[in-house]
C-alpha positions as CSV (number, residue, x, y, z in Angstrom):
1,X,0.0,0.0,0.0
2,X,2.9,1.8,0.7
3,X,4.2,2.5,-3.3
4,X,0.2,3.1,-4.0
5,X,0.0,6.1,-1.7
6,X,3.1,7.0,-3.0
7,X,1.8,7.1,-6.6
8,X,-1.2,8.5,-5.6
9,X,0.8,12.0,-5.3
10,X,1.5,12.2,-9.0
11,X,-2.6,12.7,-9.4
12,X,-1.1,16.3,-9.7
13,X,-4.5,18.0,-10.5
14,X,-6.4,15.6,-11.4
15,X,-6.6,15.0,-7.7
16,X,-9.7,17.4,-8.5
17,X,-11.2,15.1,-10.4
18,X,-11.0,12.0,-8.3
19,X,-12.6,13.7,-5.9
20,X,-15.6,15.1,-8.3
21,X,-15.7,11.8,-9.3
22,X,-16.1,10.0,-5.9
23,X,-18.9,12.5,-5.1
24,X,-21.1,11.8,-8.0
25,X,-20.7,8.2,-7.3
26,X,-22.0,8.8,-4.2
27,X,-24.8,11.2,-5.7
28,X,-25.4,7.8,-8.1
29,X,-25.5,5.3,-5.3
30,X,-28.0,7.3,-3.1
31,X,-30.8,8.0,-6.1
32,X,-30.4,4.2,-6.9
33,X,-31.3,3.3,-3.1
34,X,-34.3,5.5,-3.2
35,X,-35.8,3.4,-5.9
36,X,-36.8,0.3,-3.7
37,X,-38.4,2.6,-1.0
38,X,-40.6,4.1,-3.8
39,X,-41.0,0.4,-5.4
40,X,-42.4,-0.3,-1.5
41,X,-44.5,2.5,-1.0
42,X,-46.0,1.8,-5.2
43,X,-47.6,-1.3,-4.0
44,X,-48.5,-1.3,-0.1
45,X,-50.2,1.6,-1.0
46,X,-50.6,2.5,-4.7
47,X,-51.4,-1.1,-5.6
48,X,-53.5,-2.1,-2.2
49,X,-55.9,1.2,-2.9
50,X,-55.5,0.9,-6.6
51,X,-54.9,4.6,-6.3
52,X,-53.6,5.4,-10.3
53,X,-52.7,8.6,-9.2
54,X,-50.3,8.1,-6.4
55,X,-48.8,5.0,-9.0
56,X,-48.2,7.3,-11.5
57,X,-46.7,9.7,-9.1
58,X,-44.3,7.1,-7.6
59,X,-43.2,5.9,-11.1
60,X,-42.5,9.5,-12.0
61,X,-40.1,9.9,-8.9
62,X,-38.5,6.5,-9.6
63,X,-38.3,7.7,-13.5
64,X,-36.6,10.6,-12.2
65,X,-34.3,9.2,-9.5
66,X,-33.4,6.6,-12.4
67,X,-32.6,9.5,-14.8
68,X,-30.5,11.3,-12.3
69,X,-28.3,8.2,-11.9
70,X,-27.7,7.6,-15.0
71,X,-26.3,11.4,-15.7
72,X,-23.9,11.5,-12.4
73,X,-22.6,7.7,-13.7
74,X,-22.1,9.2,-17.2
75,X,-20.5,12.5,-15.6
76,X,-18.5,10.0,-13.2
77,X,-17.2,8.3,-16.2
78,X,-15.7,11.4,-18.0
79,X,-14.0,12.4,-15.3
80,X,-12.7,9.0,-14.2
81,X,-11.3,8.6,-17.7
82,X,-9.6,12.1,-17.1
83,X,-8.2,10.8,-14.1
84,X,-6.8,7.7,-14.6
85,X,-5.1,8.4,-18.3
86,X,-3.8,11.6,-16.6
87,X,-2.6,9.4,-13.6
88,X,-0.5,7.1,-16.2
89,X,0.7,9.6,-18.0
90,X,2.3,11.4,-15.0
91,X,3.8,8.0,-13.7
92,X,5.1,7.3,-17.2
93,X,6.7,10.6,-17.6
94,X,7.9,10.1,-13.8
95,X,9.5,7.2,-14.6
96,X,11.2,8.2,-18.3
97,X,12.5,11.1,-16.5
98,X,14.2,8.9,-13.6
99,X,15.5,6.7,-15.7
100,X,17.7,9.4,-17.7
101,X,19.2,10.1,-14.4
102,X,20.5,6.8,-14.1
103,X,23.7,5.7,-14.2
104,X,25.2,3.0,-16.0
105,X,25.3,1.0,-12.8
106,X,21.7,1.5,-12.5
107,X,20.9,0.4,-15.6
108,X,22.7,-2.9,-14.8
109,X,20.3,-3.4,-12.2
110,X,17.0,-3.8,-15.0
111,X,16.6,-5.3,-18.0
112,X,15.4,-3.2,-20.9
113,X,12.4,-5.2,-21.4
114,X,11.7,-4.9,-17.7
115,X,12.0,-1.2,-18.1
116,X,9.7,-1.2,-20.8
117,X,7.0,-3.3,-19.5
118,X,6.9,-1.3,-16.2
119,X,6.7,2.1,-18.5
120,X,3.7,0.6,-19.9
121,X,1.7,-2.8,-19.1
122,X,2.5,-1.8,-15.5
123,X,0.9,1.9,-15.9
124,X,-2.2,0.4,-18.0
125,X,-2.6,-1.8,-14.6
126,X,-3.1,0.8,-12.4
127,X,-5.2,2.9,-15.1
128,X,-7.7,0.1,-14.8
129,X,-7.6,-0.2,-11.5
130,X,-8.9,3.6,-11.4
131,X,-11.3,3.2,-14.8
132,X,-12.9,-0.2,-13.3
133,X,-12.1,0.3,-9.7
134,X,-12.7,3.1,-8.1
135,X,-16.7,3.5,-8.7
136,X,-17.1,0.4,-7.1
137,X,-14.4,1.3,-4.5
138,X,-16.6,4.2,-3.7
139,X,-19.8,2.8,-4.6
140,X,-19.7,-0.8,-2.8
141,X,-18.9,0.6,0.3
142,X,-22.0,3.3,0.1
143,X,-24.2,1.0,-0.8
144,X,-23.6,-1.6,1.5
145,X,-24.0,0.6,4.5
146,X,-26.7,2.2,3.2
147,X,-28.2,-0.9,2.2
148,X,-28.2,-2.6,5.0
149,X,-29.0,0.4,7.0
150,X,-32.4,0.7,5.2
151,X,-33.0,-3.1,5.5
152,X,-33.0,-2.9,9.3
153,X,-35.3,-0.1,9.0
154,X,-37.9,-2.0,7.0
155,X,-37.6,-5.3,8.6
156,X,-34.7,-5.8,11.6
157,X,-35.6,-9.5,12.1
158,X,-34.9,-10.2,8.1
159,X,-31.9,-8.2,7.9
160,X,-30.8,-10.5,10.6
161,X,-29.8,-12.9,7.4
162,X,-26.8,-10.1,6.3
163,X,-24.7,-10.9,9.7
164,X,-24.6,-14.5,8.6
165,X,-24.5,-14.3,4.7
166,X,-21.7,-11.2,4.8
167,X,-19.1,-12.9,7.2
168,X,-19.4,-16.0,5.1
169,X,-18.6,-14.3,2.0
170,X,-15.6,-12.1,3.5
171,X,-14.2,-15.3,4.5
172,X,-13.6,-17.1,1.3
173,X,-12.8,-13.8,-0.8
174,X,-9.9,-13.4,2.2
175,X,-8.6,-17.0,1.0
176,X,-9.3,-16.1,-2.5
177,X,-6.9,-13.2,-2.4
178,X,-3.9,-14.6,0.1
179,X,-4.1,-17.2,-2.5
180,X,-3.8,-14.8,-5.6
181,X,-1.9,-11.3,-4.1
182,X,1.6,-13.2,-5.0
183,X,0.6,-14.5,-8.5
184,X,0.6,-11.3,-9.7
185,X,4.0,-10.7,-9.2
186,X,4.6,-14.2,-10.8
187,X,3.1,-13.1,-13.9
188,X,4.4,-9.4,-14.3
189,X,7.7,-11.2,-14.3
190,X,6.8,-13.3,-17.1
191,X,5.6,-10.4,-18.9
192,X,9.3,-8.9,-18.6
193,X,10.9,-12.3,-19.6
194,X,8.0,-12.6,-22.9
195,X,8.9,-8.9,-24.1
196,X,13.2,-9.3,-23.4
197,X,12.5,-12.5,-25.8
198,X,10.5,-10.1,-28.5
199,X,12.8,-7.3,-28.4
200,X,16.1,-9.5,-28.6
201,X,14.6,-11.0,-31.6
202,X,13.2,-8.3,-33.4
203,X,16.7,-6.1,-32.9
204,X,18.6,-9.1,-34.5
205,X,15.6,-10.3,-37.0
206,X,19.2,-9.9,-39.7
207,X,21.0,-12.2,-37.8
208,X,18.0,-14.3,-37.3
209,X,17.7,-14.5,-40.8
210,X,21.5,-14.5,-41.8
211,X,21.7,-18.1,-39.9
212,X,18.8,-19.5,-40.7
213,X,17.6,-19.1,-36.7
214,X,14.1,-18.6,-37.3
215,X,12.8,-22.1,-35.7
216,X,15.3,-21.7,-32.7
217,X,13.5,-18.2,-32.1
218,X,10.1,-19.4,-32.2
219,X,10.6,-22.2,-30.0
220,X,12.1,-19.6,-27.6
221,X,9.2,-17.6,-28.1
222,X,6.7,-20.2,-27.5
223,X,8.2,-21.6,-24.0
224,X,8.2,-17.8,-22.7
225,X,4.8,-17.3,-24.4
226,X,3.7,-20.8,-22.9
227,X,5.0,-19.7,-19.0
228,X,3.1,-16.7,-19.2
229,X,-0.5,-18.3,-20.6
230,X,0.0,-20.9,-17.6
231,X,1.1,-18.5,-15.7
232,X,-2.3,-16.0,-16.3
233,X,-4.4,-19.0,-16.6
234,X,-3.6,-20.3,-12.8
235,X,-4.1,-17.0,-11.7
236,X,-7.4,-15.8,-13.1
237,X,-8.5,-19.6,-12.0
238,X,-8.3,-18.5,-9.2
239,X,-9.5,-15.1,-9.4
240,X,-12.9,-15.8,-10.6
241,X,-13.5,-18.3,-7.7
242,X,-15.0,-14.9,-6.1
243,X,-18.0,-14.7,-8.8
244,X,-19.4,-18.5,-7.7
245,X,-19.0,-17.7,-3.8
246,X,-21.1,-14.7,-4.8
247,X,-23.7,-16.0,-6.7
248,X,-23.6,-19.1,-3.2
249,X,-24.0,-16.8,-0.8
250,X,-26.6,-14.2,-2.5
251,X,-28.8,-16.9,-3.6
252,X,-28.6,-18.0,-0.3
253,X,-29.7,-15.0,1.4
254,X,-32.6,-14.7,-1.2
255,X,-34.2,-18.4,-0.3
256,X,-33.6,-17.5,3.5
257,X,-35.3,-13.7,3.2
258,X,-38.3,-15.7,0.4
259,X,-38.6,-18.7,3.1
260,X,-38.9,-16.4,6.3
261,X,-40.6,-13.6,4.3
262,X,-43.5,-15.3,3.2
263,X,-43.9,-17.0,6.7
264,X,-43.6,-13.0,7.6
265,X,-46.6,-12.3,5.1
266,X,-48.6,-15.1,5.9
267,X,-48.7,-14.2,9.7
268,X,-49.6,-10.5,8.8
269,X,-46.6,-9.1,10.1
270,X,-44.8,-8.4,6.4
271,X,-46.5,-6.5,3.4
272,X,-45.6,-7.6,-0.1
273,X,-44.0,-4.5,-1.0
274,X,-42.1,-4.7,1.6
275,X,-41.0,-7.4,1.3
276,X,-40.3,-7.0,-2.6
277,X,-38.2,-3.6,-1.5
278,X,-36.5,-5.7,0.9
279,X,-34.9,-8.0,-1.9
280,X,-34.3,-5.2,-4.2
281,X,-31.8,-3.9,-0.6
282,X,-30.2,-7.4,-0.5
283,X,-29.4,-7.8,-4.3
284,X,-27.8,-4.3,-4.0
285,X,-26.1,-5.1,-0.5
286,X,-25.0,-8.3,-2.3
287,X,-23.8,-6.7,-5.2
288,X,-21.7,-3.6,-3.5
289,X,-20.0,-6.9,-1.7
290,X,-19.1,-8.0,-5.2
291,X,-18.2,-5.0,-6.0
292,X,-15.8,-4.6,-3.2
293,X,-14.2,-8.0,-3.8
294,X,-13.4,-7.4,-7.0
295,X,-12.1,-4.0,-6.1
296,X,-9.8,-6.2,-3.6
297,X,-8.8,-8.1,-6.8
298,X,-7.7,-5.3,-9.1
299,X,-6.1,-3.7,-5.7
300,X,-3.5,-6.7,-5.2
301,X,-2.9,-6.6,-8.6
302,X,-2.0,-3.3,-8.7
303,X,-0.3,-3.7,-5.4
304,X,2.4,-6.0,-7.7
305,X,2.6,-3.5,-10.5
306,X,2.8,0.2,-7.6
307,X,5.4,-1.7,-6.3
308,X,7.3,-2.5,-9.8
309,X,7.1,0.8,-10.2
310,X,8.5,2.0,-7.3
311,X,11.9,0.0,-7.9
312,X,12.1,2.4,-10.3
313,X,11.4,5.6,-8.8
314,X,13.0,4.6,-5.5
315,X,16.3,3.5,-7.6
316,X,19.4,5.7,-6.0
317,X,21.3,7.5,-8.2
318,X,24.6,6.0,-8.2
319,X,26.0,9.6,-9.4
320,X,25.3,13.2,-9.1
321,X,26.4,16.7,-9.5
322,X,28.6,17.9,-6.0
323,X,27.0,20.8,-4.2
324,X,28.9,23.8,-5.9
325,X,29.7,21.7,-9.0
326,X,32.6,23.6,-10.8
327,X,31.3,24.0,-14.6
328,X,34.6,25.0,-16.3
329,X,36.5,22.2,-17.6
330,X,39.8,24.4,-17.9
331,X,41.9,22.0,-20.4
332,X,41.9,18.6,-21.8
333,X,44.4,16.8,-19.7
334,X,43.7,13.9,-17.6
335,X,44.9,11.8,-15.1
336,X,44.6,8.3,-13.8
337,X,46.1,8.0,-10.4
338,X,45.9,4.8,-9.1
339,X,42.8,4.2,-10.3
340,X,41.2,0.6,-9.7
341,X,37.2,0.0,-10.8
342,X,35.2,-3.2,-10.4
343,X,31.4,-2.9,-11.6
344,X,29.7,-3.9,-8.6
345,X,31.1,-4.4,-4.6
346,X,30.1,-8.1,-4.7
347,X,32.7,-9.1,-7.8
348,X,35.8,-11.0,-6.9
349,X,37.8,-9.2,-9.0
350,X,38.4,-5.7,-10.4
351,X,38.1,-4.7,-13.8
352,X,40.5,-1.8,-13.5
353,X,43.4,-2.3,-11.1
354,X,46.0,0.7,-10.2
355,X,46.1,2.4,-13.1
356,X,48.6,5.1,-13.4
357,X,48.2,7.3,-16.6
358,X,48.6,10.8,-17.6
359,X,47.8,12.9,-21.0
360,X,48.4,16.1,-21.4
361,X,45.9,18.3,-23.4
362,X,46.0,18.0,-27.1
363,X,47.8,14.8,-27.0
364,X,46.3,11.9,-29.2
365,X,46.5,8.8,-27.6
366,X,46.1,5.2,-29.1
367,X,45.0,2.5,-26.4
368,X,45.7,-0.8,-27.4
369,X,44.6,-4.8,-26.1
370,X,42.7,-8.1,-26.5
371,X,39.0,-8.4,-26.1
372,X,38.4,-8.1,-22.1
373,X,41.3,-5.9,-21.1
374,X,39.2,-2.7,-20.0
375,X,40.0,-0.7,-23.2
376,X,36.3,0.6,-22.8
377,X,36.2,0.7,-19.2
378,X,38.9,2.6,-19.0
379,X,37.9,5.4,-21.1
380,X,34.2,5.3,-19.3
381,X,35.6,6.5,-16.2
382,X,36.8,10.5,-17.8
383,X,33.5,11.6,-18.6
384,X,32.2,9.6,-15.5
385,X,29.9,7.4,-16.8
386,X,30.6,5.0,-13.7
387,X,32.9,6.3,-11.0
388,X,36.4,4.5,-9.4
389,X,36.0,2.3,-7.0
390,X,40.2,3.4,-5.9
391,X,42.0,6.4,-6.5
392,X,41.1,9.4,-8.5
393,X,40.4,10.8,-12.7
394,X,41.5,14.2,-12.8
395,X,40.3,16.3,-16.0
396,X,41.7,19.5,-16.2
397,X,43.8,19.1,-13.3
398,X,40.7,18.7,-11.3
399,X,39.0,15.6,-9.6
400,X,35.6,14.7,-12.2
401,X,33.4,14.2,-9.7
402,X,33.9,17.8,-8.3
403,X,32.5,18.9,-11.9
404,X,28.7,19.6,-13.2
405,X,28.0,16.3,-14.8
406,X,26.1,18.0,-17.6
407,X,29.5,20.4,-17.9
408,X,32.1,17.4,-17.9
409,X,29.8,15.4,-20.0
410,X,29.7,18.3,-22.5
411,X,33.3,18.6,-22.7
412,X,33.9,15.2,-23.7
413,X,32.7,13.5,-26.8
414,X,32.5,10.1,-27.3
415,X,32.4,7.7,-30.2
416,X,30.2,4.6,-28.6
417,X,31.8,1.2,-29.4
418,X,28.5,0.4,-30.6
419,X,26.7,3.0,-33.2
420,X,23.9,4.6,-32.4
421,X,21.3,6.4,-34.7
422,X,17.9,7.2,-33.7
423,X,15.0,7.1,-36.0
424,X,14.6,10.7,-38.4
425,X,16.3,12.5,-40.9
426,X,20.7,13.0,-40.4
427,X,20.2,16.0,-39.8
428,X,17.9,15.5,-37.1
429,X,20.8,13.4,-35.6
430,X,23.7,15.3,-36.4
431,X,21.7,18.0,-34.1
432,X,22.2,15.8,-31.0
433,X,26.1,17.3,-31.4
434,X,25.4,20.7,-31.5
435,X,21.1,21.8,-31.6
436,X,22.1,25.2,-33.0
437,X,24.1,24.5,-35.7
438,X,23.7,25.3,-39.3
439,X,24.3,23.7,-42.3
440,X,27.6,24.9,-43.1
441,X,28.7,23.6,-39.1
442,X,26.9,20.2,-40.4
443,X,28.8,19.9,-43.8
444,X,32.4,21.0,-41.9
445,X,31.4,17.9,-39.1
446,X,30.7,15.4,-41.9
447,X,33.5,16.2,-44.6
448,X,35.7,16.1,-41.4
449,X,34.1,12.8,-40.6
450,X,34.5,11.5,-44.4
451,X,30.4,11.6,-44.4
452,X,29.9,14.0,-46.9
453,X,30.8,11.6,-49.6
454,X,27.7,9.3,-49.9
455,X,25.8,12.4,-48.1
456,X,26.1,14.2,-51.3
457,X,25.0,11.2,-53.2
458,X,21.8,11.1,-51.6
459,X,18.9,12.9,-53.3
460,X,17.6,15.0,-50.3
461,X,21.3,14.9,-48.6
462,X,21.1,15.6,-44.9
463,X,17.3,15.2,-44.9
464,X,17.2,12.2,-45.8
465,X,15.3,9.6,-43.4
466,X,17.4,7.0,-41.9
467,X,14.3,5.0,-40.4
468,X,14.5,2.8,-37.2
469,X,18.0,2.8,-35.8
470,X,19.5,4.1,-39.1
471,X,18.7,0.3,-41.0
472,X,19.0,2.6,-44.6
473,X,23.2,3.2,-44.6
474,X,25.9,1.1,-44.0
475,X,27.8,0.1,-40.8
476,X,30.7,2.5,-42.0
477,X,28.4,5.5,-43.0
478,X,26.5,4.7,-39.3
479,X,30.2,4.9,-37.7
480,X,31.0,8.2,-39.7
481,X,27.5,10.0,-38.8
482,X,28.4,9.4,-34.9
483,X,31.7,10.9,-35.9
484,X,30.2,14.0,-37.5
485,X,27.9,14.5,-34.6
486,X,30.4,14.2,-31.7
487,X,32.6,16.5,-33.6
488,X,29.8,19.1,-33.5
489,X,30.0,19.4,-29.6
490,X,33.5,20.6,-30.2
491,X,34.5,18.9,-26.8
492,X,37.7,19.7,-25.2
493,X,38.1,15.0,-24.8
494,X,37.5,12.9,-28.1
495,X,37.4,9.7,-27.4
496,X,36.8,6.8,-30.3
497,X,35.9,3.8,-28.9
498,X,37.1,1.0,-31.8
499,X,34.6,3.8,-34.1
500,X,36.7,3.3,-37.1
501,X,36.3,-0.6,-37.5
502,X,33.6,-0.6,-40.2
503,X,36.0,2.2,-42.1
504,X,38.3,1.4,-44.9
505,X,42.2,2.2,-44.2
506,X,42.0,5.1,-46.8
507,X,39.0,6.9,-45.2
508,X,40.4,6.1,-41.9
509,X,43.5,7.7,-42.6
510,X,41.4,10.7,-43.8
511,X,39.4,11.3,-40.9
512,X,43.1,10.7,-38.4
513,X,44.1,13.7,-41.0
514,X,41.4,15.6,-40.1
515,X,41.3,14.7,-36.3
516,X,45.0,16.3,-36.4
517,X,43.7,19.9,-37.0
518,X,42.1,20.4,-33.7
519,X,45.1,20.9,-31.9
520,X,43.5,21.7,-28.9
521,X,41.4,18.5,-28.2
522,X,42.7,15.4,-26.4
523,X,42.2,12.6,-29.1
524,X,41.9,8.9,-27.4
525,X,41.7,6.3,-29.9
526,X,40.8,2.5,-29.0
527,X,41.5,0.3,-31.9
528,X,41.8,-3.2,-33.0
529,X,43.8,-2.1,-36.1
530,X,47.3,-0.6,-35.2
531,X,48.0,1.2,-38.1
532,X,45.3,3.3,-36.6
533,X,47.2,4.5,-34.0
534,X,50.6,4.1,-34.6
535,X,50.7,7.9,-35.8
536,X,49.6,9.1,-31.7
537,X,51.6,10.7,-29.6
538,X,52.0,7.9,-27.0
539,X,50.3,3.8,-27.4
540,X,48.9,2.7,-24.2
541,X,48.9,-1.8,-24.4
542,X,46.3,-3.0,-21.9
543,X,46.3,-6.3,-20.7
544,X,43.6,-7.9,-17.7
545,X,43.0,-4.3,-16.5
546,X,46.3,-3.1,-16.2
547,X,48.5,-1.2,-18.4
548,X,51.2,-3.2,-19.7
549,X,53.5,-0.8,-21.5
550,X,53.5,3.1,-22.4
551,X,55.0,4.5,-25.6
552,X,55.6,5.8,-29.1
553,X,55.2,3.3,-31.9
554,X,59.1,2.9,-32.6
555,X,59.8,2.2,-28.7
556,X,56.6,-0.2,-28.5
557,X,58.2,-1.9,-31.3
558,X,61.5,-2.2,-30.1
559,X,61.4,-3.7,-26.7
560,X,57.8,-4.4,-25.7
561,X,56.5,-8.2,-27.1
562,X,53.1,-7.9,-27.0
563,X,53.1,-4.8,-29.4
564,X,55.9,-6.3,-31.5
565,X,53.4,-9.7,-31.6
566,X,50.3,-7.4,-32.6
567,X,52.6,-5.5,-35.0
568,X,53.9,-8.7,-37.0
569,X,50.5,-10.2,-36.8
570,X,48.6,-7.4,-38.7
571,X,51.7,-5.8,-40.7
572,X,53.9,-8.7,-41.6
573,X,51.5,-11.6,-41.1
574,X,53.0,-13.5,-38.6
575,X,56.9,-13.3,-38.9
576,X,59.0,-13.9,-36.4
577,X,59.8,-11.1,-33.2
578,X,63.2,-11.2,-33.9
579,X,62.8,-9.7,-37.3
580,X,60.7,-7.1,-35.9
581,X,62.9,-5.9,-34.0
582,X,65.7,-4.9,-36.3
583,X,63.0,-2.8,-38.1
């Protein structure tokens, strides 16, 4: 109850129209309960005198008391709907918002599918719960007590049945609901595991294809598809068990009031229409109980999804902007100083260990290694995308996390390992670099990135659409576009993380060319390929973590293995070290 109370304050102002809302339900409920009195008075006294008049009369104040519930439902319902979609979209947008906030390290801790189904199947649960819950959670209790008020004001011995039929019925909803409240949970879950299983598959639906996987994916499909039918099914087996012990105990009550009632009637001590109002009180009494169980039933489902929900919100943000956050990144130096990073405090080993680096600004700096030696890591650190578990990154001669994340982050471009385009036109992309630019700042960024070359080739140049993730160029024309639009931000870092692999040699060399007319920027370069960094000021070789030599290309080659192993490997295709090292 906790996370739904706590969601309950992003009603914002719509709060105004819960409230409006819980009012004319209440205006609803009491015109409906008038109805049986009237029904009563019709024909003990209308019917018994076979007075037309005082019929007619009663039917036009039951006409009218029918009419006026039917306008506060339909008024109810408008504003309701206002509510509820206005709820979600507030928790949605609460929740978008968080998450850009996060960290990398927070992000570890959910799934993107998880994410996604908590952003929306999640919200839509709690929507309902206000669209098909909360009349009832307003009405049933209303009418109940109302209800069974008026029954013990006709007939206190007959009412009697309610203390035994009520309690009876609360009992086995109770055991209905303890036995569904977890199962929720349960199938959330599986909604998360059935949407990871869609999205991996439709992000690599090429791949799929490419080998043939097709078969393997719908099998994987159907088992998580499978779980969650089973899942759903056992739940909402059990679920439903509430609408039988209804219909047991209300029919119940009715044979008891008809059996007693017409021993009542036949002793003089009941009237018909009494008697008739009477039942009219103990279907609606019955029916607010419904009501309220199945107001229980959406509750403890929502109870799973508020408190999905609140992972999210309550999430603390692993990193932050220091009180009195300096925003002037004064040069492009950094430092490593015995740095060591692992990922999370439970991991046996680091991922970084006692680094010791330093670059002066406008240096260029190749960083060199095998697959799993913290190339990316490493550079992941400067603009403070996770923070050191030991030691300190200076930037500017200054520790980063005494620096304006937004000001640090600004300063220091990155080329992501893996390319990302969004869906629009180029230029709606190359804007991410630098939202004010114009198109002769767009053309300089892509001729310096080599883009401009199969931009100019393209009928409506940097309009054209690239569509979903940028599926209409190339892997090396998605690799030059983030290029182009990091260069925009004219940062004061550059970092290229292996963001040249999909590049021929010749265009490579082009855009290095380029790259060496900002004098002023600190250029880090991670490749796989050492011609594209043997031209850098210094070669840092990385090896489990730890740097493992520091260097120009001729000193690399001359006394450090590894480098003279990479070097005859890629250059000379395998010759011996010995030969190298004469070079």
């Amino acid at each position: 109850m906790h996370d739904l109370r706590r969601l309950a304050h992003y009603l914002g102002p719509y709060r105004k129209d819960m409230i409006i809302g819980a009012l004319l339900i209440i205006a609803e409920t009491c015109f409906e309960l008038f109805i049986p009195m009237l029904m009563a008075d019709l024909i003990d006294i209308g019917a018994v005198n076979h007075d037309i008049s005082y019929i007619l009369w009663k039917g036009v104040q039951m006409g009218a008391c029918a009419i006026l519930s039917l306008i506060t439902g339909l008024l109810y319902a408008q504003f309701a709907a206002r509510a509820a979609y206005g709820w979600g979209s507030r928790i949605r947008e609460a929740q978008y918002q968080k998450v850009q906030d996060y960290a990398f390290s927070n992000l570890d801790h959910f799934e993107t599918s998880s994410l996604v189904t908590r952003m929306t199947t999640d919200v839509t649960v709690l929507q309902n719960a206000i669209n098909g819950g909360f009349r009832p959670l307003v009405r049933g209790p209303v009418m109940l007590i109302m209800g069974v008020a008026l029954s013990f004001w006709m007939n206190p011995g007959l009412a009697l049945v309610f203390l035994v039929g009520a309690p009876v019925l609360g009992v086995i909803l109770f055991f209905i609901l303890r036995k569904i409240a977890p199962m929720y949970g349960i199938m959330q879950k599986a909604v998360d595991r059935l949407n990871n299983v869609v999205q991996e598959a439709l992000t690599a639906i090429r791949a799929v294809k490419a080998f043939v996987r097709g078969e393997y994916e719908e099998k994987k499909f159907d088992e998580v598809n499978t779980k969650l039918m089973d899942t759903t099914q056992k739940t909402f087996r059990y679920a439903v068990l509430n609408l039988p012990a209804f219909q047991l105990v209300m029919y119940t009550s009715v044979v008891l009031i008809m059996w007693f009632g017409g021993k009542m009637i036949l002793g003089g001590t009941l009237q018909v229409g009494d008697l008739t109002g009477f039942l009219s009180y103990v279907f609606q009494v019955m029916n607010s109980m419904m009501m309220i169980s199945n107001v229980f039933l959406l509750l403890t489902r929502s109870l799973a999804s508020a408190q999905r929900i609140g992972e999210v919100l309550d999430e603390d943000i692993a990193l932050s902007s220091p009180k009195g956050a300096k925003t002037d990144i004064s040069s492009g130096s950094i430092d490593f100083d015995n740095v060591s990073f692992r990922y999370n405090k439970e991991a046996d080993e680091d991922a970084l260990s006692h680094v010791d680096l330093h670059i002066k600004a406008g240096q260029t700096i190749g960083i060199l290694g095998g697959t799993g030696s913290a190339k990316t890591t490493l550079v992941q650190l400067i603009p403070r995308l996770y923070d050191v578990s030991e030691g300190m990154v200076r930037v500017g001669g200054k520790d980063v996390r005494e620096y304006d994340l937004h000001a640090l982050r600004d300063a220091v471009g990155i080329v992501l390992q893996k390319n990302v385009l969004f869906s629009g036109t180029i230029r709606d992309n190359l804007l991410w670099g630098n939202p004010d630019a114009d198109d002769e700042a767009l053309w300089a960024a892509c001729r310096a990135a080599c883009a401009d070359e199969f931009l100019e080739r393209m009928p409506k140049g940097l309009d054209t659409d690239l569509g979903q993730g940028g599926v209409n160029v190339s892997g090396g024309q998605k690799q030059r576009l983030c290029i182009a639009r990091t260069l925009l931000k004219h940062p004061k870092i550059l970092i290229f993380d292996d963001s040249t692999s999909a590049v021929d040699t010749a265009t490579e060399a082009q855009i290095r060319k380029a790259l060496a007319n900002l004098p002023e920027v600190t250029k880090i370069i991670i490749a796989q390929r050492i011609t594209s960094v043997m031209e850098t000021d210094q070669i840092v070789i990385m090896e489990d973590g730890r740097i493992h030599a520091v260097g120009t290309h001729a000193q690399l080659l001359a006394e450090d293995p590894i480098y003279q192993e990479i070097y005859d490997s890629q250059m000379k295709g395998g010759e011996m070290h010995g030969s190298s090292a004469q070079r």
